[in-house]
C-alpha positions in Angstrom: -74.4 -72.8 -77.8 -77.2 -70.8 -76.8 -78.1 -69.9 -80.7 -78.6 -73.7 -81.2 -82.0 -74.9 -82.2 -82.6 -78.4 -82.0 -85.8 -80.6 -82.8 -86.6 -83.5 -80.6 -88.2 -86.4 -82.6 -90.8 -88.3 -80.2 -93.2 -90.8 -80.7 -93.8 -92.2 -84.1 -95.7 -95.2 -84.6 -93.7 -98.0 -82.7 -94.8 -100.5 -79.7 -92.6 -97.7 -78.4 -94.3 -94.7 -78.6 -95.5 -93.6 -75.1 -91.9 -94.7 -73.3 -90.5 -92.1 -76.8 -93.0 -89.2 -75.8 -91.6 -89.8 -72.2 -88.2 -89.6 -73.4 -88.4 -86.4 -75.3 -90.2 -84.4 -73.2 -87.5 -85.2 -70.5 -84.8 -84.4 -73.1 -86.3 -81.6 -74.6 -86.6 -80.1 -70.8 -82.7 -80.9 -69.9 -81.6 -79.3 -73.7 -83.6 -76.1 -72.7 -82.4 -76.1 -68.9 -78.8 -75.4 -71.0 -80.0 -72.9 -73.1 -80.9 -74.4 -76.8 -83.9 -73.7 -78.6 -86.0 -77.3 -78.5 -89.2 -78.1 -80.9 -90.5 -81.5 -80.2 -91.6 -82.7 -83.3 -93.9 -86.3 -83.5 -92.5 -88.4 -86.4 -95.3 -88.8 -88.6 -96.7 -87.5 -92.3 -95.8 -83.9 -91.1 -92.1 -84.4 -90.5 -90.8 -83.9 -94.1 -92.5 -80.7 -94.7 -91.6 -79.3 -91.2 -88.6 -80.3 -91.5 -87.8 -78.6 -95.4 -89.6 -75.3 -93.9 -87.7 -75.0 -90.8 -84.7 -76.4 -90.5 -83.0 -77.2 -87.5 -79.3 -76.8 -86.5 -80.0 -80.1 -85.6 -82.2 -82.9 -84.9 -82.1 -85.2 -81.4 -83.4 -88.8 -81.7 -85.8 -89.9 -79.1 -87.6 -92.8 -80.8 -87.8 -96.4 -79.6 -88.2 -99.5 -81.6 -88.1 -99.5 -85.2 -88.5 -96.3 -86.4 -85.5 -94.9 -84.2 -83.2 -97.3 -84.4 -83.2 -99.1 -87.7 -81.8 -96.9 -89.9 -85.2 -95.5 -90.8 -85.6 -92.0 -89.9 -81.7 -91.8 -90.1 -81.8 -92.2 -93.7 -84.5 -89.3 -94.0 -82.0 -87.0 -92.0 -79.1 -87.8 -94.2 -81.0 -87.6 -97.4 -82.2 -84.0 -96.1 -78.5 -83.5 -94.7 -79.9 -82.4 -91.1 -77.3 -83.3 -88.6 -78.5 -85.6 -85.8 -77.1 -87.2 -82.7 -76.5 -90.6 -83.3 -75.4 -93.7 -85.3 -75.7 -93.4 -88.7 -78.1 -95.0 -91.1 -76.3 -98.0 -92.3 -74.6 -98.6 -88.9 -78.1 -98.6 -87.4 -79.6 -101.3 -89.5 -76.5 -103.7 -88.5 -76.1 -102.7 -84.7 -80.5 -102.9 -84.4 -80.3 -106.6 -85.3 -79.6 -108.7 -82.2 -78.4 -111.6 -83.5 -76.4 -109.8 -86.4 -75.3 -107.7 -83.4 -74.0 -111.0 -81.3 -72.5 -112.7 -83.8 -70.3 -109.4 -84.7 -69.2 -109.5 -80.9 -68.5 -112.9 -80.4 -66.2 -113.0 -84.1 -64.2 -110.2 -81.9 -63.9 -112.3 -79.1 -66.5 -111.0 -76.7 -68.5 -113.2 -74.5 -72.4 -113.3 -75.2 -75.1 -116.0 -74.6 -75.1 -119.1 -76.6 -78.5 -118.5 -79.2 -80.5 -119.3 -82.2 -82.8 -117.4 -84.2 -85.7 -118.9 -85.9 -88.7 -117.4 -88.0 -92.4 -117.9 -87.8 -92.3 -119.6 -90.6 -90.4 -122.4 -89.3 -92.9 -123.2 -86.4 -95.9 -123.0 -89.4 -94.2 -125.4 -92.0 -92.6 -127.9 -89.8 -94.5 -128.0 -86.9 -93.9 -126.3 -83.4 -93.2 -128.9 -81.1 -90.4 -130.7 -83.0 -88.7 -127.3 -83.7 -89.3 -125.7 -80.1 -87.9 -129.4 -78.9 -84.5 -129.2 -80.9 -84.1 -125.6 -79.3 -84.4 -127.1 -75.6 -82.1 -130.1 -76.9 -79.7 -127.5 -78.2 -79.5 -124.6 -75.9 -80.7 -125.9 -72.9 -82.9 -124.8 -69.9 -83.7 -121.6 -68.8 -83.7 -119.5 -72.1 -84.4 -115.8 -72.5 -86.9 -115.4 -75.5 -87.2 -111.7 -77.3 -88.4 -110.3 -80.5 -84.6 -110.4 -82.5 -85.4 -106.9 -83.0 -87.1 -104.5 -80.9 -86.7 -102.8 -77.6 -88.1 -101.7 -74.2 -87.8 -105.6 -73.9 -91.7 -106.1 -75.5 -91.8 -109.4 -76.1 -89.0 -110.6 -73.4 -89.5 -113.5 -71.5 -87.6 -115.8 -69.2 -88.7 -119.8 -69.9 -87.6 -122.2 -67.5 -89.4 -125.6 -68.5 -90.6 -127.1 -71.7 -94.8 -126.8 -70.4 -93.9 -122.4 -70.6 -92.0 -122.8 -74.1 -95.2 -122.4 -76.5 -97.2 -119.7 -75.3 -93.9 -117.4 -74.5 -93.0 -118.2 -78.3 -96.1 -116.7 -79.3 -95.6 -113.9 -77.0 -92.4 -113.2 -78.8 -93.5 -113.5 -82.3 -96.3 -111.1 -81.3 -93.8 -107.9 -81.6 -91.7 -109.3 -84.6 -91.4 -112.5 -87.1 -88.2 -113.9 -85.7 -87.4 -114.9 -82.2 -83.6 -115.1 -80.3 -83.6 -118.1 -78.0 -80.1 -117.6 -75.8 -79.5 -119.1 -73.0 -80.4 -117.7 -70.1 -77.2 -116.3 -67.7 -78.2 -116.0 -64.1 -76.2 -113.0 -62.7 -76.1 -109.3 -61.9 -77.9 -107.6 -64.9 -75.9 -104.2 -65.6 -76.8 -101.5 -68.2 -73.4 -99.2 -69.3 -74.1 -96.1 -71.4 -71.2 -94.9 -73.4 -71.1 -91.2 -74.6 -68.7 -90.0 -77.2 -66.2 -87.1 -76.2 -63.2 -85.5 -77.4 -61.0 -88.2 -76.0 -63.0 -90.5 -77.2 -65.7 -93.1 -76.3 -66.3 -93.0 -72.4 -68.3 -95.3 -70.1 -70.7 -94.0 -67.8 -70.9 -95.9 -64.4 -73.0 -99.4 -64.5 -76.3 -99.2 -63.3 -77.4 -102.5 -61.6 -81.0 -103.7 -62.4 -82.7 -105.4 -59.6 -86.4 -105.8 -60.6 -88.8 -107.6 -58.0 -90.1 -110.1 -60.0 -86.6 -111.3 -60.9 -87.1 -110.5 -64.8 -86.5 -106.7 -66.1 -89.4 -106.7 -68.6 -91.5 -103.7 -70.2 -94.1 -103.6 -66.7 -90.2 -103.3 -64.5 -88.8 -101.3 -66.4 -91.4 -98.4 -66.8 -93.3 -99.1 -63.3 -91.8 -96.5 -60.8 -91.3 -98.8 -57.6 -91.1 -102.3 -59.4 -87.3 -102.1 -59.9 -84.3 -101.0 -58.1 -81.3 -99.7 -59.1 -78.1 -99.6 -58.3 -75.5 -96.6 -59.2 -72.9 -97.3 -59.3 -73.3 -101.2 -59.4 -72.1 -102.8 -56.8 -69.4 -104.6 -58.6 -65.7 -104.9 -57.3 -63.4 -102.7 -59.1 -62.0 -105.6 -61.3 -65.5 -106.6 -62.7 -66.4 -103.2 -63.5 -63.6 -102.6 -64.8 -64.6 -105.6 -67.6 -68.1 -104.5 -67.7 -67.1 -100.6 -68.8 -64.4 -102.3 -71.4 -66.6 -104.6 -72.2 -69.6 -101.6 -73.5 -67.1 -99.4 -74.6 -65.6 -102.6 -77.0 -69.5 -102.7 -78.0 -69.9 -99.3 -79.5 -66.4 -99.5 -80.7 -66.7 -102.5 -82.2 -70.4 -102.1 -83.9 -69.2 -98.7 -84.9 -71.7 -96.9 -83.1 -71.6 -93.1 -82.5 -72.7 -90.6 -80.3 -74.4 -92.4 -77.3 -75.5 -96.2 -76.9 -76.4 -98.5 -73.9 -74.7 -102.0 -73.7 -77.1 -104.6 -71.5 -74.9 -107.1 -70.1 -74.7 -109.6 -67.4 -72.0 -110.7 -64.7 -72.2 -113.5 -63.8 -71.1 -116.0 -60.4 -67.9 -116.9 -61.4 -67.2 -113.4 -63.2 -67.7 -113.5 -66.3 -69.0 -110.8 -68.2 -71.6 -111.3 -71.3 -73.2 -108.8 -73.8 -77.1 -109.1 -73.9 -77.3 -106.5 -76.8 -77.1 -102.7 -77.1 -79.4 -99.9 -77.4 -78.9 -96.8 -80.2 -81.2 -95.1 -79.2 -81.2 -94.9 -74.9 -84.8 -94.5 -73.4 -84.6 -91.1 -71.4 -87.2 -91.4 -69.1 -88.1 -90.7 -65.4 -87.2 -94.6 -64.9 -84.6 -95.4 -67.8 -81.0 -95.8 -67.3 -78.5 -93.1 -69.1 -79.8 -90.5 -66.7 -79.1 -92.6 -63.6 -76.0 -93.6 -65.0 -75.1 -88.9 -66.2 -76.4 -88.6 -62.8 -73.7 -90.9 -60.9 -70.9 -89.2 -63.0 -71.9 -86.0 -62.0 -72.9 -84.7 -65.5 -76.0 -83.2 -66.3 -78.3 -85.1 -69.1 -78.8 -81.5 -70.7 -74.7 -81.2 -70.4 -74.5 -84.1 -72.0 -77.1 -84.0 -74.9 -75.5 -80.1 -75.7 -72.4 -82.0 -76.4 -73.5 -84.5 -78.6 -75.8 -81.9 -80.3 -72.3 -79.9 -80.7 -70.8 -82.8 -82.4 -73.3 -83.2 -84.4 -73.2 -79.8 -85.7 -69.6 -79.8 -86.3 -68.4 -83.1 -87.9 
């Protein structure tokens, strides 16, 4: 594979952008440590023309949020038929959709917080106190509020009373015009990357999330020393058994391909429940897939030469 050239998207225009920077330049260092060829390439007005003049064997996806994992900048590969690692287009715009995603899961069975999903517009034309007050009624307190699409948990926020509800609404509404109310599972929070192979999909160990303040938002998750992790979690071998079946049933089931990350939580009595899953993995110094590549004994450049690979080939 050492002929391979690969460009690394990073960046872009997304609440995202300086965790995707961190993320390709990490990839782009593991791809070379294996001997490819690796351009990183921002994704902005240039990215067409670059990409017509030189073409790349293939193209690695290291952009967060919108642009890299809604179908967006999937489409422009596959109109330009550049191979990439990753889901594909359509597959992207269902999967990126967090309550599309949850109700997909729980039609197969899976277990996944109770939720509701409700627009801005809805707080401006019929007021926000009565609506906010038939969500408590209805799901309950604590809740978890986030942006029903968007990542690096921007937006995220634990409520526990009624007095917190309003100005964490506006909080979530700030990164998107919808917000997912579920309820809130108090439990281990685990994060399972699945990677494609030859056999098949394959679960990486868990990692366990342990952040100090007690809620894994954006400040713990890119704050070296605000979080600790666990890997592998410290699960018994029955539960993480479930939570592996459980990710790998994800990116089966959503049709995902390559890589993804399923967020999930175990709870006291054992239970296992999907949060939502990730298409496009942050790689950084503090994220989670290399953590989890690391406890496996596989090397993230290893890993990212494979799926480049199958990209190439399929």
């Amino acid at each position: 594979m050492s002929d391979r050239w690969v460009a690394v998207l990073a960046g872009g225009l997304s609440h995202e952008r300086d965790v995707s920077l961190r993320s390709g330049r990490r990839v782009s260092a593991a791809l070379r440590q294996v001997g490819l060829t690796v351009e990183e390439w921002d994704a902005d007005s240039s990215l067409l023309p670059r990409l017509r003049e030189h073409r790349p064997d293939a193209v690695v996806i290291a952009l967060h949020g919108g642009e890299g994992e809604n179908g967006s900048i999937q489409t422009i590969l596959e109109l330009l038929d550049i191979p990439y690692v990753g889901t594909d287009a359509g597959t992207c715009r269902r999967a990126w959709d967090k309550p599309t995603a949850k109700a997909e899961l729980r039609r197969a069975g899976i277990l996944t917080p109770d939720w509701v999903v409700l627009p801005q517009s809805a707080f401006r034309e019929l007021g926000a106190q009565p609506v906010l007050d038939a969500m408590v009624e209805r799901l309950g307190l604590p809740l978890m509020l986030k942006p029903d699409q968007g990542g690096s948990a921007l937006g995220a926020q634990v409520v526990r009373s009624s007095a917190e509800l309003p100005t964490a609404m506006v909080g979530s509404l700030a990164y998107s015009d919808a917000v997912l109310a579920e309820q809130f599972i108090d439990g281990v929070e685990v994060a399972v990357t699945v990677v494609d192979g030859p056999g098949g999909p394959e679960a990486l160990p868990a990692v366990e999330i342990a952040p100090a303040s007690g809620v894994y938002d954006y400040t713990a998750r890119y704050t070296a020393g605000l979080t600790t992790f666990h890997t592998p979690a410290r699960l018994d071998d029955a539960v993480a058994a479930k939570v592996a079946e459980l990710a790998v049933s994800a990116h089966e089931l959503l049709g995902l391909r390559d890589v993804s990350r399923t967020d999930a939580v175990v709870s006291a009595t054992g239970e296992v429940y999907f949060l939502e899953v990730n298409l496009s993995p942050g790689l950084t110094e503090t994220s989670l897939l290399p953590m989890a590549a690391e406890a496996a004994g596989r090397s993230l450049g290893a890993i990212y030469a494979g799926l480049v690979d199958r990209a190439i080939t399929r």
